[in-house]
C-alpha positions in Angstrom: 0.0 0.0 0.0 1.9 3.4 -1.3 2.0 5.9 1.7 0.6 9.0 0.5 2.2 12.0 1.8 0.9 14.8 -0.5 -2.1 16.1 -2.5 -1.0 17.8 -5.8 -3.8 20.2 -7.4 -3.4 20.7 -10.9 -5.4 22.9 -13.8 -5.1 20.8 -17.0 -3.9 23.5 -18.7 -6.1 23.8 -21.7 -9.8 24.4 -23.0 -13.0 24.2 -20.4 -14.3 22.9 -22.9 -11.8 19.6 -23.1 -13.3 15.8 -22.7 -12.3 13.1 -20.6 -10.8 11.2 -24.0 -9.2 14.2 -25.2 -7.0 14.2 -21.8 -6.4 10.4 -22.1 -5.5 10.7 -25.9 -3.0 13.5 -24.9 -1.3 11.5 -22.2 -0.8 8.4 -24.3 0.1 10.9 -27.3 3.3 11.4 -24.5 4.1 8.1 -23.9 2.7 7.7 -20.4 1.7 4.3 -19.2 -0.1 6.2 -16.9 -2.6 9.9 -17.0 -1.2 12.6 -15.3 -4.2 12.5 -12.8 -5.8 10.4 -11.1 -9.2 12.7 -10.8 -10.6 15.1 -13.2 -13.0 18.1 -12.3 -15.0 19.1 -14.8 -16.9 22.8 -15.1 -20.1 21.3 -14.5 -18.2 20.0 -11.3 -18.3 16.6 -12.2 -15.2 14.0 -10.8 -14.3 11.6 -13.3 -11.5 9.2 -12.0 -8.9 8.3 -14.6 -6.4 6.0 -12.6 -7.0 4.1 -9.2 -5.5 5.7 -6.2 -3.4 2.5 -5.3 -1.2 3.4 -8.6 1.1 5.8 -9.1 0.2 8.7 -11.9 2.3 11.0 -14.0 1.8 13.9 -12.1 4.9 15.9 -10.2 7.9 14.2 -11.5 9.9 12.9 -8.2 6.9 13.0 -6.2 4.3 10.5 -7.8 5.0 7.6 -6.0 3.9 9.3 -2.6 1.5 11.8 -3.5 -2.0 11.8 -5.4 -2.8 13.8 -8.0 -6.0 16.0 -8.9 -7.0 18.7 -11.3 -9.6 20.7 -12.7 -10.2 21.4 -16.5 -9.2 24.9 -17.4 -6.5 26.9 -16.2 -5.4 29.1 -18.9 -7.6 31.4 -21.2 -7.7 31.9 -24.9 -4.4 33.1 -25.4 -3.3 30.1 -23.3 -2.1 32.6 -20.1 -2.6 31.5 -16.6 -5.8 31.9 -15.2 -8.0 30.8 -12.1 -11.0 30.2 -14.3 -12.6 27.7 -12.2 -16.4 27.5 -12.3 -18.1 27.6 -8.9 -19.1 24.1 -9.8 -16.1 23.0 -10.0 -15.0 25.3 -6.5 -17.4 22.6 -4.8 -16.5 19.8 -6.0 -12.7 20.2 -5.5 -13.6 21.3 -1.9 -15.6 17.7 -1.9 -13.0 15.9 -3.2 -10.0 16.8 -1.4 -12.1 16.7 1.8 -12.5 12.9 0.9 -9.1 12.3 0.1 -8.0 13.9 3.5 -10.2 11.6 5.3 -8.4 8.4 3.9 -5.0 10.3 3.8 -4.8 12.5 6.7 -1.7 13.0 7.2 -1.0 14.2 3.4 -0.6 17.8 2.6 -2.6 19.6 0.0 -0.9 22.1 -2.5 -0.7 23.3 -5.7 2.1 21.5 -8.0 3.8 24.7 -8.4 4.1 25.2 -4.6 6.9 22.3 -4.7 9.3 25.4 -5.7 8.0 27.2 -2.8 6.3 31.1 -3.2 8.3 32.7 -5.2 6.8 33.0 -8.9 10.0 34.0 -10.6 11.0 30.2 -9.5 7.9 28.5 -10.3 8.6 26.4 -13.7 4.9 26.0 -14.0 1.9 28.6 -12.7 -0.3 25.2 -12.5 -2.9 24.9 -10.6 -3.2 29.0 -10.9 -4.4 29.6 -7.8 -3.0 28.9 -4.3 -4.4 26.4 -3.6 -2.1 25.3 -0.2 -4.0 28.5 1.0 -7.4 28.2 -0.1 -7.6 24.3 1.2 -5.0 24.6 4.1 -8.1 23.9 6.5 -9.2 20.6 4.6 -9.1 18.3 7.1 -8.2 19.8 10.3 -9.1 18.3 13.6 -10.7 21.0 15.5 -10.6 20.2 19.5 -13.3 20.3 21.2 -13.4 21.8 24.7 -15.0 21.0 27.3 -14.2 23.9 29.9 -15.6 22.7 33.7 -18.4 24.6 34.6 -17.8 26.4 37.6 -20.6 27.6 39.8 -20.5 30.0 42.8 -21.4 28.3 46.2 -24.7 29.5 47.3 -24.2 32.5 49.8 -25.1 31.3 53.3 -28.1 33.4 54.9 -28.3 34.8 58.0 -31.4 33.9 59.9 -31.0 35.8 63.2 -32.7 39.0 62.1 -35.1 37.5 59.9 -38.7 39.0 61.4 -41.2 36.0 60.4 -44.1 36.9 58.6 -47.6 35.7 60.3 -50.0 35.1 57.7 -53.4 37.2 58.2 -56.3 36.5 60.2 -59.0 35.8 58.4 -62.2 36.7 60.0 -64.8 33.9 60.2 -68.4 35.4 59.3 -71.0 33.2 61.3 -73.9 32.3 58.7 -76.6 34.0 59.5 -79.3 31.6 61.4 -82.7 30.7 59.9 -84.4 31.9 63.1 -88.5 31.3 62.2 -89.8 30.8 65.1 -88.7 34.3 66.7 -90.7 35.6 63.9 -93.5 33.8 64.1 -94.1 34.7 67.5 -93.5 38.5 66.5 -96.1 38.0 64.0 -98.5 36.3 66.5 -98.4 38.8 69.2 -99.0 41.3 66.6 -101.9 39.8 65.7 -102.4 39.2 69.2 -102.8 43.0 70.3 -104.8 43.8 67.0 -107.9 41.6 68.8 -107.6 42.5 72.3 -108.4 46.0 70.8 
């Protein structure tokens, strides 16, 4: 199993408009037992895989063996001069990619192929991928650490009692319900009545 210790992005270097056989055509046209990539991002931001991962592709001479290569169709525009002219398409796709390579590799390092002669353009040989893209991905893949910070909590403040007045709930007055007293007025009415006849 090859141990993969870097990520090259490349831009093909040549129309958007290029196929899949076109690129396999121009490899073979060099003499390569083996494409120059082994994924291909196309502007519609489709990934078409041209060599397994477990072989080694034409890619960064001296670095092949260790490192896997990917690249987007594009790169130059029609006077063939560098240019970032990825679509946003193919912006996600890339992003999806690498991401995926990062997870089964994560200890490989994504850059551009001209990065290998560091950040100085008057030393790059090549401006491939046209875009930095050690930058733009460098947090691909990073483990963020989660933290879990103790939660600290004040003790309760202790209260002192001794001057506390207690509160005595009010006194409700009880009404007596008022008695159903007939008789009393019965007898009113009958002595009433009483004193009417006797007259």
């Amino acid at each position: 199993m090859r141990q993969i210790k870097r990520i090259f992005v490349h831009c093909t270097a040549g129309s958007q408009k290029t196929t899949l056989k076109q690129l396999e055509n121009e490899f073979k046209a060099k003499g390569w037992k083996s494409p120059g990539y082994h994924y291909v991002v196309f502007p519609d931001g489709k990934i078409e895989q041209m060599l397994d991962e477990s072989k080694v592709s034409n890619g960064v001479k001296g670095y092949n063996s260790t490192s896997i290569n990917v690249a987007y169709v594009g790169g130059v525009d029609s006077k063939l001069k560098p240019v970032d002219n990825r679509t946003e398409a193919q912006k996600d796709a890339l992003i999806t990619l690498l991401s995926g390579l990062r997870e089964r590799y994560p200890n490989a390092h994504i850059m551009g192929h001209r990065d290998i002669w560091g950040k100085d353009p008057k030393k790059w040989q090549k401006w491939c991928p046209c875009f930095d893209a050690e930058a733009e991905y460098a947090e691909i893949g990073k483990v963020v650490p989660v933290q879990n910070p103790t939660l600290m909590l004040e003790p309760i403040a202790q209260v002192d009692t001794s001057e506390v007045v207690p509160v005595e709930a009010p006194v409700q007055e009880v009404v007596e319900p008022v008695k159903n007293n007939k008789k009393s007025f019965f007898s009113i009415i009958v002595n009433l009545f009483s004193k009417l006849i006797r007259k």
